[in-house]
GUDRENTI-558741 format. One record per atom (N, C-alpha, C): residue number from 1; chain; y negated, z, x negated. Coordinates in pm, 1 decimal. Layout:
BEGIN
+-----+-------+----------+----------+----------+
:   n : chain :       yy :       zz :       xx :
+-----+-------+----------+----------+----------+
: NUM :     A :        Y :        Z :        X :
...
+-----+-------+----------+----------+----------+
***
This chain:
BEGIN
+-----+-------+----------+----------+----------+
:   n : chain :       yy :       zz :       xx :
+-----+-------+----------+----------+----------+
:   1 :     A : -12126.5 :  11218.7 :  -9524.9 :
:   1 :     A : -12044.9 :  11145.7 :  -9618.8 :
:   1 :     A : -12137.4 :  11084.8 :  -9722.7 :
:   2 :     A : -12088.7 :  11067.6 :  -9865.0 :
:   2 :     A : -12140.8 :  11054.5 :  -9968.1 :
:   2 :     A : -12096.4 :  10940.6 : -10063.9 :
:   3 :     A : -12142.0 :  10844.2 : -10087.3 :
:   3 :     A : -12039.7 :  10760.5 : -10234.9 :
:   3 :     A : -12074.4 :  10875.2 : -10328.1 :
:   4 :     A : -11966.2 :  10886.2 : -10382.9 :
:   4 :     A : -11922.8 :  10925.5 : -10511.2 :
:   4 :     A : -11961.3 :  10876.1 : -10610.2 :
:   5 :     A : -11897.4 :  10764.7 : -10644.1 :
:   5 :     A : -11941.3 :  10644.7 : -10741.6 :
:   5 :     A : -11911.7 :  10492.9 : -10698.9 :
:   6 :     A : -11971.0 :  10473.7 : -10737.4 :
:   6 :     A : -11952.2 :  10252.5 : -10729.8 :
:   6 :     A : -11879.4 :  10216.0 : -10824.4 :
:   7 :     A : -11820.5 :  10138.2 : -10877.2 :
:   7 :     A : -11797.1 :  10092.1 : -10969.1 :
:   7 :     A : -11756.4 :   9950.5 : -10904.6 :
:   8 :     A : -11799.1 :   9821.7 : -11036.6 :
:   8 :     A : -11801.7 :   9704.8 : -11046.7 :
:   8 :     A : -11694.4 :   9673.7 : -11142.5 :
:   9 :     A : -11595.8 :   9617.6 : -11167.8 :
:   9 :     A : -11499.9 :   9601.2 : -11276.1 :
:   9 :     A : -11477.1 :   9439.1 : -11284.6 :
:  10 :     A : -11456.2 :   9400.4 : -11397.1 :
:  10 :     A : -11388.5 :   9265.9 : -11410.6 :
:  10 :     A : -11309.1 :   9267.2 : -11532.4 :
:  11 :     A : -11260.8 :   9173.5 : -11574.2 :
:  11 :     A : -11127.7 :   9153.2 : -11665.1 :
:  11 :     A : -11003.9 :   9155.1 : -11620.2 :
:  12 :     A : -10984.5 :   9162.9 : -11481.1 :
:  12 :     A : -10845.4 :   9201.9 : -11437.1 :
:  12 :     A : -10790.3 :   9075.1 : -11362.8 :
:  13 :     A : -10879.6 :   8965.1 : -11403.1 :
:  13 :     A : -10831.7 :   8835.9 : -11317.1 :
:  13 :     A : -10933.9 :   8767.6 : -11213.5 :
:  14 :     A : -10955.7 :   8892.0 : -11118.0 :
:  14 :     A : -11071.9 :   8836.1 : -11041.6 :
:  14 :     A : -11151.1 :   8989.2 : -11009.9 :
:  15 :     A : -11290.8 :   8987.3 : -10989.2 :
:  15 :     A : -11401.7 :   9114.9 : -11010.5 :
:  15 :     A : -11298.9 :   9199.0 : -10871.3 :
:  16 :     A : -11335.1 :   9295.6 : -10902.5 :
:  16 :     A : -11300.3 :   9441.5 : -10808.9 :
:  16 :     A : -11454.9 :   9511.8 : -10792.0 :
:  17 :     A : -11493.5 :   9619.5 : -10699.0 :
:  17 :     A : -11549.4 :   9652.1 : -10606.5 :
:  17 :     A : -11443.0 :   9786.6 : -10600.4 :
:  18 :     A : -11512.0 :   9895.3 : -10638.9 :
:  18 :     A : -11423.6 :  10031.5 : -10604.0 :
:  18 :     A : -11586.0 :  10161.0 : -10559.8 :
:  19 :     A : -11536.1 :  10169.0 : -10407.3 :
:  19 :     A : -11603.5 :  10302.4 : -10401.7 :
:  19 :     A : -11579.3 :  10408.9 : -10399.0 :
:  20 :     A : -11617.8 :  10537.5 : -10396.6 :
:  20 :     A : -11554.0 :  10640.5 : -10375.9 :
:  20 :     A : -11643.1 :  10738.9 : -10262.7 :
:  21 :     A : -11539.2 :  10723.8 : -10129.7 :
:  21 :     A : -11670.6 :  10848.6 : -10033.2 :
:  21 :     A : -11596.3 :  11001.9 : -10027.0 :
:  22 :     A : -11686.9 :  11075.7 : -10028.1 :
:  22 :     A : -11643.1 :  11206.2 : -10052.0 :
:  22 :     A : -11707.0 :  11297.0 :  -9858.7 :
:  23 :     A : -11632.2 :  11369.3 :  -9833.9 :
:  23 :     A : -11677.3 :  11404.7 :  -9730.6 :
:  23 :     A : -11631.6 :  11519.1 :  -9690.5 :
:  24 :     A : -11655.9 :  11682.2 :  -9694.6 :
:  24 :     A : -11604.1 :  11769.2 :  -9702.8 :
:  24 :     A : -11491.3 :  11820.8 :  -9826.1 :
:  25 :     A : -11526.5 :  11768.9 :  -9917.2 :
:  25 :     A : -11408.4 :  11832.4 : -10017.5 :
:  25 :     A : -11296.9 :  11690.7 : -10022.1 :
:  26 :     A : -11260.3 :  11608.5 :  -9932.9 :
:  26 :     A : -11201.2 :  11518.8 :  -9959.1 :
:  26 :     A : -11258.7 :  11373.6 :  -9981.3 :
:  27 :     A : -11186.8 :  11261.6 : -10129.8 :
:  27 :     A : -11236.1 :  11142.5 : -10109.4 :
:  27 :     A : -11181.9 :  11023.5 : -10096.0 :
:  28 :     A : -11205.6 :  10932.6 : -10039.8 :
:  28 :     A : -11134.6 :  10840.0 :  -9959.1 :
:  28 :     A : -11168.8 :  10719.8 : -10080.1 :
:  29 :     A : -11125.5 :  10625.6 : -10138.2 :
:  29 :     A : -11128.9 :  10503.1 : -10276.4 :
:  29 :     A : -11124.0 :  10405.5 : -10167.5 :
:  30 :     A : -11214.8 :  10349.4 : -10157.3 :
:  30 :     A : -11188.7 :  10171.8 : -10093.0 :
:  30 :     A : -11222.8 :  10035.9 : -10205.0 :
:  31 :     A : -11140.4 :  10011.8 : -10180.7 :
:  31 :     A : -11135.9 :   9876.2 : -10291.6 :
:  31 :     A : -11127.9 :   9754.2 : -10185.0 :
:  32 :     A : -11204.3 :   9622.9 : -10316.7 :
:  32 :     A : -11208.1 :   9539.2 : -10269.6 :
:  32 :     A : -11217.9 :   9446.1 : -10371.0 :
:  33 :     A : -11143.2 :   9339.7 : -10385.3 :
:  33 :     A : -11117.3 :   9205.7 : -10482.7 :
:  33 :     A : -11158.8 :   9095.1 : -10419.5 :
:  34 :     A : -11215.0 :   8959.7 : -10482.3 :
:  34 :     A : -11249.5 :   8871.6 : -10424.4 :
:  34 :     A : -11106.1 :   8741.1 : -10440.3 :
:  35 :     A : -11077.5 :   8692.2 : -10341.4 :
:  35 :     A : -10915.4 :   8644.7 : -10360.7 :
:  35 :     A : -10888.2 :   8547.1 : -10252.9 :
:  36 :     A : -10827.1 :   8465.1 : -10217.1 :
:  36 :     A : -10806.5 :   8379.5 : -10154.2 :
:  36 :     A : -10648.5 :   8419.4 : -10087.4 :
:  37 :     A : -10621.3 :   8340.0 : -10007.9 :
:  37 :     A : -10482.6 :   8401.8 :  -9943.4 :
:  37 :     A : -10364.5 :   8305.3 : -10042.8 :
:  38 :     A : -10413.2 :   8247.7 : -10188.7 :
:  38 :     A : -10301.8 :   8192.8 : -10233.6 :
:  38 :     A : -10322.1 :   8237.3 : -10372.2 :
:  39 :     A : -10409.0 :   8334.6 : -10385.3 :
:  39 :     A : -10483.8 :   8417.3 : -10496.3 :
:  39 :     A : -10361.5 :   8569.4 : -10490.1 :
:  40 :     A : -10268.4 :   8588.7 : -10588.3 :
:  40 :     A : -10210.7 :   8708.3 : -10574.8 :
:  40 :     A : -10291.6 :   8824.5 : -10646.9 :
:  41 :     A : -10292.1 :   8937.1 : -10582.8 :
:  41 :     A : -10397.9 :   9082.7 : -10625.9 :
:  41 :     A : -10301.4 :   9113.4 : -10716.8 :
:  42 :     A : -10472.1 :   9124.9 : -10835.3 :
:  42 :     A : -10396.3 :   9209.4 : -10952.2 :
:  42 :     A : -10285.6 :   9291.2 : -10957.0 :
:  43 :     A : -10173.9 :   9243.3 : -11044.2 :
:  43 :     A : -10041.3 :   9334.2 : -11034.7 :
:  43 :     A : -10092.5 :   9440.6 : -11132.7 :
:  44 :     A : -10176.0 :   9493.4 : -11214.8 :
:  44 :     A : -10162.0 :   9567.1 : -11292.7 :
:  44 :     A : -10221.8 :   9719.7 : -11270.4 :
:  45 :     A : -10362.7 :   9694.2 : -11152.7 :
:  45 :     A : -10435.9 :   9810.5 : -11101.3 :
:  45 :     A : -10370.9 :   9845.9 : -10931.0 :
:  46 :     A : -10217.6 :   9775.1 : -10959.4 :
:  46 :     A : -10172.0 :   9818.8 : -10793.1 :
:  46 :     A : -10326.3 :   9756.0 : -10663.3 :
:  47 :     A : -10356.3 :   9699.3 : -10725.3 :
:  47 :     A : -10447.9 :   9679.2 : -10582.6 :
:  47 :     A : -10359.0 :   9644.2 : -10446.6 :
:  48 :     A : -10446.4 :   9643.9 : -10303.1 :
:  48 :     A : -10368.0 :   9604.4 : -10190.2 :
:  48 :     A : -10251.7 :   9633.5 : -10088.9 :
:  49 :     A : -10275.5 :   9756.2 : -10175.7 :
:  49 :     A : -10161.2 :   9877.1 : -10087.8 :
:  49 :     A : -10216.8 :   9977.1 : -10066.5 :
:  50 :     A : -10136.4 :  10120.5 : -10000.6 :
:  50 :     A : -10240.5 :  10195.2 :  -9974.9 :
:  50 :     A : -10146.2 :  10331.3 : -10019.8 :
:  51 :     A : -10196.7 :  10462.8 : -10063.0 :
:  51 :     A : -10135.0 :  10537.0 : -10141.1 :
:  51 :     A : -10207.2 :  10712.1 : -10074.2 :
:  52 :     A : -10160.7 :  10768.7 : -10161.2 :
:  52 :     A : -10193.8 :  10934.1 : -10138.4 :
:  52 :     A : -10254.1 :  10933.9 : -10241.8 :
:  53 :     A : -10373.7 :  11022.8 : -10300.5 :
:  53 :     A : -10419.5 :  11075.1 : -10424.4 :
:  53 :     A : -10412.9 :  11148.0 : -10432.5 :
:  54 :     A : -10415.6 :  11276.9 : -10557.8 :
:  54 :     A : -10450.4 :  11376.4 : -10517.5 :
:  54 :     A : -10510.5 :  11408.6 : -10705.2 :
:  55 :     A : -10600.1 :  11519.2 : -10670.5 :
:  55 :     A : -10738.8 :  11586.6 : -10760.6 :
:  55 :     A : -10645.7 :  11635.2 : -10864.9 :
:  56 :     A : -10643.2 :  11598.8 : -11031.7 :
:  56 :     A : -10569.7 :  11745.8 : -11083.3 :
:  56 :     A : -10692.9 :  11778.2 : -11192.0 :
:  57 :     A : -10666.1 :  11902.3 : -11222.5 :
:  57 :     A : -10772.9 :  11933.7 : -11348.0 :
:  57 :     A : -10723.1 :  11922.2 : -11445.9 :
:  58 :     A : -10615.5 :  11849.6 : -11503.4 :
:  58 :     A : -10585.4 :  11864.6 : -11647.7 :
:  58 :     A : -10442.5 :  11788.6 : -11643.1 :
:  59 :     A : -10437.8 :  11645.4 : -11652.4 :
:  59 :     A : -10340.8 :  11526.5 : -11662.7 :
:  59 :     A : -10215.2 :  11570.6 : -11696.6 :
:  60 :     A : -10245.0 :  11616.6 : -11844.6 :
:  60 :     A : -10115.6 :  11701.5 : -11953.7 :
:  60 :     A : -10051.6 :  11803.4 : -11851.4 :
:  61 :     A : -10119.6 :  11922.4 : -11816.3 :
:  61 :     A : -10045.9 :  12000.7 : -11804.7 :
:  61 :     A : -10023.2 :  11993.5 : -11677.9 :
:  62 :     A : -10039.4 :  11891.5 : -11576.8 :
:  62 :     A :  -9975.7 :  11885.3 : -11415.7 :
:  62 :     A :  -9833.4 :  11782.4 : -11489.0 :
:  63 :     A :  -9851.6 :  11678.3 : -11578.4 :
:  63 :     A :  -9717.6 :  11610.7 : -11615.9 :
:  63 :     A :  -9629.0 :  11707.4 : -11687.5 :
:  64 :     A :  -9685.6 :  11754.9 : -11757.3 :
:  64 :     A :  -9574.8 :  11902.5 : -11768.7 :
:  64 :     A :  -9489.1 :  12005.0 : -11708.2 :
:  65 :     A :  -9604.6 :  12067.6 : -11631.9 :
:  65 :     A :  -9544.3 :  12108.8 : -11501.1 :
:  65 :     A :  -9449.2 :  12043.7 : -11388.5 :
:  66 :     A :  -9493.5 :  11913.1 : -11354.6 :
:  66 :     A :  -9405.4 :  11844.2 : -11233.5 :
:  66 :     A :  -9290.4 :  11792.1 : -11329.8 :
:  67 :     A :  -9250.4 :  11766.7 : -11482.1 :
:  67 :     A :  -9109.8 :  11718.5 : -11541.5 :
:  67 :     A :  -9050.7 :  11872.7 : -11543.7 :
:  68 :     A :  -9102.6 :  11997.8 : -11573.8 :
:  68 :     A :  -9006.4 :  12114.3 : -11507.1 :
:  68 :     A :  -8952.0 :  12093.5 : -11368.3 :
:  69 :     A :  -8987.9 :  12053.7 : -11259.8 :
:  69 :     A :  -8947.6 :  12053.7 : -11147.1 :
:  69 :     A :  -8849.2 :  11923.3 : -11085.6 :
:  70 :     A :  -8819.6 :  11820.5 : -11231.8 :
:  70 :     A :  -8782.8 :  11683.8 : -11208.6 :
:  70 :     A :  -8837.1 :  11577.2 : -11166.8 :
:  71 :     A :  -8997.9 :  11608.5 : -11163.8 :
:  71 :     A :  -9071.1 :  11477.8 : -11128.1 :
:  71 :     A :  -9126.4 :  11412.8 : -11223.5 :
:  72 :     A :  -9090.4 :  11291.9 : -11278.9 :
:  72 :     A :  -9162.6 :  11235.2 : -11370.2 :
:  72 :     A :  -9256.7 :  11134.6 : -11302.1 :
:  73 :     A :  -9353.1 :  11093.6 : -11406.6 :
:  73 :     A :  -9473.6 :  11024.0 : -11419.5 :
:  73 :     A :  -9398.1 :  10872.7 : -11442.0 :
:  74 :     A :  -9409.8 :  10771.9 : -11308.6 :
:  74 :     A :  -9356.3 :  10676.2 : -11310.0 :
:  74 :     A :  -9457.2 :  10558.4 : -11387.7 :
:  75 :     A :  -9573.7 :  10609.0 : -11379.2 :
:  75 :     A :  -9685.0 :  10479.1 : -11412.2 :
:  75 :     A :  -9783.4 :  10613.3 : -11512.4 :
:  76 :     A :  -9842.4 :  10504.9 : -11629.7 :
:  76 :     A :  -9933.6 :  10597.6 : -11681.5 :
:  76 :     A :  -9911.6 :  10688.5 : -11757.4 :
:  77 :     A :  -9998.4 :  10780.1 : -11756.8 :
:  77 :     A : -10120.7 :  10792.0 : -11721.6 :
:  77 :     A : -10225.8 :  10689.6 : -11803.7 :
:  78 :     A : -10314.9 :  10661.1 : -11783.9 :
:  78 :     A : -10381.6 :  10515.2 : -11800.5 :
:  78 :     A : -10491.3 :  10605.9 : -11841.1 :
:  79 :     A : -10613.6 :  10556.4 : -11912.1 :
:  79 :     A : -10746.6 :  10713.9 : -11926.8 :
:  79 :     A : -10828.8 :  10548.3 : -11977.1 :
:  80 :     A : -10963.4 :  10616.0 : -11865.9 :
:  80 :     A : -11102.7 :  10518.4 : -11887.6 :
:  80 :     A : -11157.4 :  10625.3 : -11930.6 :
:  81 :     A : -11289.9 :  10531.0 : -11926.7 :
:  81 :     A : -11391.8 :  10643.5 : -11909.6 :
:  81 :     A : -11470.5 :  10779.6 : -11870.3 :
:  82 :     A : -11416.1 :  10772.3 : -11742.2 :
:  82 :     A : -11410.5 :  10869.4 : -11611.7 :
:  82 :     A : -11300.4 :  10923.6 : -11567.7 :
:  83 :     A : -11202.0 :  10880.1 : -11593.2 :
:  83 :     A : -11095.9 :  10904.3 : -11529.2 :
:  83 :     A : -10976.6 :  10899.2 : -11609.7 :
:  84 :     A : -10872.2 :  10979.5 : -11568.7 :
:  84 :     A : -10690.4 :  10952.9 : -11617.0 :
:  84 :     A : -10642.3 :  10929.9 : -11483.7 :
:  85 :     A : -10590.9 :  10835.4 : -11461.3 :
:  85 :     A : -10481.5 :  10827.4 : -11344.0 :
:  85 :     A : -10346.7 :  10779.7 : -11382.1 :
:  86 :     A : -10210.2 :  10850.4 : -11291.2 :
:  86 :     A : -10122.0 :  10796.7 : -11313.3 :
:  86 :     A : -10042.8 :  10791.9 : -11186.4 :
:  87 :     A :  -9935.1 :  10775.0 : -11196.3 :
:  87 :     A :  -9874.9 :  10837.5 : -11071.0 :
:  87 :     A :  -9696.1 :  10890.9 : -11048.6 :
:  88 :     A :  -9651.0 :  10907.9 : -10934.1 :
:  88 :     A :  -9552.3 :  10990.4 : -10936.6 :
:  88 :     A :  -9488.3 :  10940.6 : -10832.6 :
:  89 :     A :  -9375.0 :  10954.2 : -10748.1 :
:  89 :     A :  -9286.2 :  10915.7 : -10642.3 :
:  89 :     A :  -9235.4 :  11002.4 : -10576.1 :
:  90 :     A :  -9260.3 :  10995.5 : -10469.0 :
:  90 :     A :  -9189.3 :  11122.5 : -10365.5 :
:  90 :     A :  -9024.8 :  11067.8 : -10349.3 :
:  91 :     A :  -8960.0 :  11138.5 : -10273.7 :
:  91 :     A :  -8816.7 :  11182.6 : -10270.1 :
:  91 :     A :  -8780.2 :  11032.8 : -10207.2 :
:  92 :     A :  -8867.1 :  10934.2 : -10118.0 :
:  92 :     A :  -8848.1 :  10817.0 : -10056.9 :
:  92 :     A :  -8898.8 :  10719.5 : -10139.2 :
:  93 :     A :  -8942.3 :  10717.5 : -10246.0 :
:  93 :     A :  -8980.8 :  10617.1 : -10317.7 :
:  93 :     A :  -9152.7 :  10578.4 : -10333.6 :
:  94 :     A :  -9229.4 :  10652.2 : -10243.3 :
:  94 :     A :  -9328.0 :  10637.6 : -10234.4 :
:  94 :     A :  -9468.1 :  10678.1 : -10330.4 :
:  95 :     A :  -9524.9 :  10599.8 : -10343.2 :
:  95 :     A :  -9566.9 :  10625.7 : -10517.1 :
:  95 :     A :  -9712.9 :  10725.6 : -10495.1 :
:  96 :     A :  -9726.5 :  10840.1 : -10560.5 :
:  96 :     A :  -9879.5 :  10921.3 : -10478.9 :
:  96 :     A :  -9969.8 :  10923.1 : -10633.2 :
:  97 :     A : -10032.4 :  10925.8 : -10599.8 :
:  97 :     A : -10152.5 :  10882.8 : -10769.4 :
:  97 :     A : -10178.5 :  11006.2 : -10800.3 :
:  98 :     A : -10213.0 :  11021.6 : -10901.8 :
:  98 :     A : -10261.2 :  11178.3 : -10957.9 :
:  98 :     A : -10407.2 :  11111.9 : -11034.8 :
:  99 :     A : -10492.4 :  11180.5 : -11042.9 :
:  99 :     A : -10615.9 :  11162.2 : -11083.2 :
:  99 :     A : -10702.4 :  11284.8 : -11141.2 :
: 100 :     A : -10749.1 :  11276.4 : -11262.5 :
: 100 :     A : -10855.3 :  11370.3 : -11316.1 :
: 100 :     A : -10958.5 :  11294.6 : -11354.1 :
: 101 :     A : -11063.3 :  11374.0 : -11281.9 :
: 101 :     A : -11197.7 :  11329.0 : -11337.6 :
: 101 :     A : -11260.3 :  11362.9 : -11433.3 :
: 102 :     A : -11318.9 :  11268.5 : -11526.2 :
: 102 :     A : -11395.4 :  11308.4 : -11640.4 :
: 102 :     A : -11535.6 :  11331.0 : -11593.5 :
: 103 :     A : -11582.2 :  11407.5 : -11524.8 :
: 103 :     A : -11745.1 :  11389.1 : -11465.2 :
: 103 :     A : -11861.6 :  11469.4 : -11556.8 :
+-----+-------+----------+----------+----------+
***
């Protein structure tokens, strides 16, 4: 197993802590905010829940593709530096992230 990347972030209220381990083809994001139990986690980067990701190569044309099939893009897509993420909802409400890397 491997970090991926580190990243250090602030501006979002209170600093974040994001790693990324990669381990056979799959990678696992652990986050971490510094927060108190009367401190609410950033509402805006979804922190504090836990989700599905999954790899796409090209943001546009997977949101293209999944609104042919009736799935729209509930959040996003958001684009840093490195990355576009957005995300999508399965048939129960459950929200799964889509992610392309800029590497």
């Amino acid at each position: 197993m491997k970090a991926r990347d580190r990243i250090e972030r602030s501006g979002l209220g209170v600093p974040i802590d994001l790693v990324y381990l990669e381990l056979g083809g799959t990678v696992v994001e652990l986050i971490s905010y510094e927060g108190t139990a009367v401190d609410p986690a950033p509402q805006t980067e979804h922190l504090g829940y836990r989700m599905i990701a999954l790899e796409v190569d090209d943001m546009q044309q997977t949101a293209d593709y999944l609104k042919t099939k009736g799935v729209d893009i509930v959040w996003g897509p958001r684009v840093r530096e490195t990355y576009s993420r957005a995300e999508i909802c399965d048939p129960n409400g459950y929200h799964i992230e889509l992610r392309q890397w800029f590497l």
